[in-house]
N, C-alpha and C positions, 0 to 999 in steps of 0.2 A: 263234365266228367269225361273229356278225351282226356283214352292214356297214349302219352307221352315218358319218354326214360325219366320224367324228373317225379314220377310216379314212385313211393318204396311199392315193393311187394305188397304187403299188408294191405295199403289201398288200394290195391289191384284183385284183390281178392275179396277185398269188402263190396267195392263195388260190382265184380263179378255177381257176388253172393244176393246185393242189390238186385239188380236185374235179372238174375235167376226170378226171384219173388214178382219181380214183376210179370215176366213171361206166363209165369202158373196162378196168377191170381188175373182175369183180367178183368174185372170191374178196374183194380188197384193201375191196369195198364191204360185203362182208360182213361181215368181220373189225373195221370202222370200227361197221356199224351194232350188231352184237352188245357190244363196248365202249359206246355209247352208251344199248344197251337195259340191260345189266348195271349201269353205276356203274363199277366199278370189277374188273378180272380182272387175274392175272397170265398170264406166258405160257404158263404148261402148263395153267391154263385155257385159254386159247384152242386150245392142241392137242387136249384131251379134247374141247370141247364142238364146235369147229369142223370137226375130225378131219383137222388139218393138220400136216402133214411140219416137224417139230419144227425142221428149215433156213428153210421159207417160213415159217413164224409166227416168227420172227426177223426176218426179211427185212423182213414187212409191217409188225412193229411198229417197226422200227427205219426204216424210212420213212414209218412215219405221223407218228414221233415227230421227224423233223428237219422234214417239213414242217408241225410246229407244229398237226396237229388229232388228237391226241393229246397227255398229258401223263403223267410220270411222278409218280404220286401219293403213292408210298413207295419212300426210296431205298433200304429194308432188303431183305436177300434172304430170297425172292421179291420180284422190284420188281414193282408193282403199277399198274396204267394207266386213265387215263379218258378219255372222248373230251370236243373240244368239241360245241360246236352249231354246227349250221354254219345258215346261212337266208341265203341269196343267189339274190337275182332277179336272171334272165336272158332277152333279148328275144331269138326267133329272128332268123335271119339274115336272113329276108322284111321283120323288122320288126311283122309282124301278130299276135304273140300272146308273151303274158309268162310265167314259171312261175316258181315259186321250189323252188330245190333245200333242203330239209330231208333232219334222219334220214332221215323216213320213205320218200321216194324213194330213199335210196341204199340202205335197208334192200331196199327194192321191186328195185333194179337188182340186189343181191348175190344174191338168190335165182333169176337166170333161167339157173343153173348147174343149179340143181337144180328148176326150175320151168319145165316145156317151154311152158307157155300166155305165160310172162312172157317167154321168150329169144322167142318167135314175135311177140309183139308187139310189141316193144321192134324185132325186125326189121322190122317192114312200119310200124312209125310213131316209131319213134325216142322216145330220151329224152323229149323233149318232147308227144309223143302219153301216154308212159307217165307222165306228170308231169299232164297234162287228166285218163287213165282214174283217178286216183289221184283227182282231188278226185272226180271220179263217184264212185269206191267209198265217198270219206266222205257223200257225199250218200244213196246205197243204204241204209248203213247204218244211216243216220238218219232213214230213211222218207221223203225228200225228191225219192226221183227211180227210173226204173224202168230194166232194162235197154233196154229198149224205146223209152224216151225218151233212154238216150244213145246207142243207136245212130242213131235218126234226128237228132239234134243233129253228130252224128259222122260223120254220112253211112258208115258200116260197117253188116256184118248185126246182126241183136238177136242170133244165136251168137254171132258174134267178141264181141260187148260182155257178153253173159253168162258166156264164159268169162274172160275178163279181169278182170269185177267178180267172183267165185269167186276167182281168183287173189291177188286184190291184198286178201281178205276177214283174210288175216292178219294183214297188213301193218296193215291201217287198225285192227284191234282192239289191238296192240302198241302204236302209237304217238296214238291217238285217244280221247277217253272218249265214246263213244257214248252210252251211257243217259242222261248228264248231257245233254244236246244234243238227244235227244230221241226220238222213238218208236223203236223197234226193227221192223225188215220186218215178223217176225211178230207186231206189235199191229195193222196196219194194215189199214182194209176197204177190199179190194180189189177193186172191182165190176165188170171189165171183163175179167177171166179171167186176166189178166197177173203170172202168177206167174212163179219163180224154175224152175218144170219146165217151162216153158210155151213154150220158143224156139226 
C-alpha cells in the first residue's frame, strides 16, 4: 500500500480511510501489525497468539481482507493471510508537521490496549505525537538522541519522554535493525550523568 503518483485518487483515499480505521480500532491494528510482523498466519493462529474470540478474528480478517491490506495467500484450508505495507504520509490538520504511517506505528497504536504508557500517550498527544515519539525511539536506540533531549525538543518532562521511549522500545526492535545503524545506548559514553535511570 505505498502511494506512489501511479496511485488514482480514489485509492488514495480508500486507503487513507483504511488506515484511519485502523489507527481507532486497535485490536484491528494489532491484528494488522502481527500479520505483517509474521509473513504469513492463518485464523486460528491469530486466535492462539492474539487471544481473540474466534467471531472477532473473523470479523477483523474479513475486513481487513475486503479493505485490500490484507491478502489471502493460500486458498486451501486453512486459508492463510498476509499483510501489505502500508507507508502513507500525512500532514496535520495545522499543516505544521508530516508523519508517515508505517507497520511500525500501527504495531505501536495496537499495543495501547495492553500498554498503559502508549494509550496515555496516544491520549495527551494523539497519533501524530505517537508517530514524532516513534522516530525518537529509533534515534534512542541508535545512540543518536537522549530522553532528555526529546523532551526538551517536545517541550514534555524527561518522565513522560522516558516512559514513552521504554514503551515504544519494542516496537522499534521488531520493526527496525538497530545494530546495523549504529551504536546501541549501551556502547555509548555518557558523560553528563544522563542515563535511562536518571529522570
Amino acid at each position: 500500500m505505498e502511494h506512489t503518483s501511479n496511485h488514482a485518487n480514489g485509492d488514495i483515499v480508500q486507503d487513507f480511510l483504511v488506515v484511519a480505521d485502523l489507527l481507532a480500532e486497535p485490536q484491528l491494528a494489532q491484528l494488522y501489525a502481527y500479520l505483517a510482523r509474521e509473513g504469513e498466519a492463518t485464523v486460528q493462529d491469530v486466535i492462539d497468539d492474539l487471544e481473540l474470540a474466534q467471531g472477532t478474528a473473523y470479523s477483523y480478517v474479513n475486513r481487513l481482507v475486503d479493505a485490500r491490506v490484507i491478502d489471502v495467500t493460500d486458498d486451501e484450508q486453512p486459508r492463510r493471510y498476509a499483510a501489505h505495507e502500508i507507508d502513507l504520509t500525512v500532514t496535520t490538520a495545522a499543516g505544521d508537521r508530516e508523519y508517515t504511517i508505517t507497520p511500525a506505528l500501527i504495531d505501536a497504536v495496537g499495543r495501547r490496549e495492553t500498554d498503559a504508557d502508549i494509550d496515555t500517550y496516544i491520549d495527551r498527544h494523539g497519533v501524530a505525537g505517537l508517530a514524532t515519539a516513534l522516530t525518537y525511539a529509533v534515534a534512542r536506540e541508535r545512540g543518536e538522541v537522549t530522553h532528555r533531549l526529546m523532551a526538551d525538543d517536545l517541550d514534555i518532562s524527561p518522565l513522560a519522554a522516558e516512559m514513552i521511549l521504554q514503551a515504544l522500545r519494542p516496537v522499534v526492535h521488531e520493526h527496525y535493525d538497530i545494530e546495523a545503524a549504529g551504536a546501541g545506548l549501551d556502547e555509548l559514553d555518557i558523560d553528563d550523568g544522563d542515563t535511562a535511570d536518571d529522570v
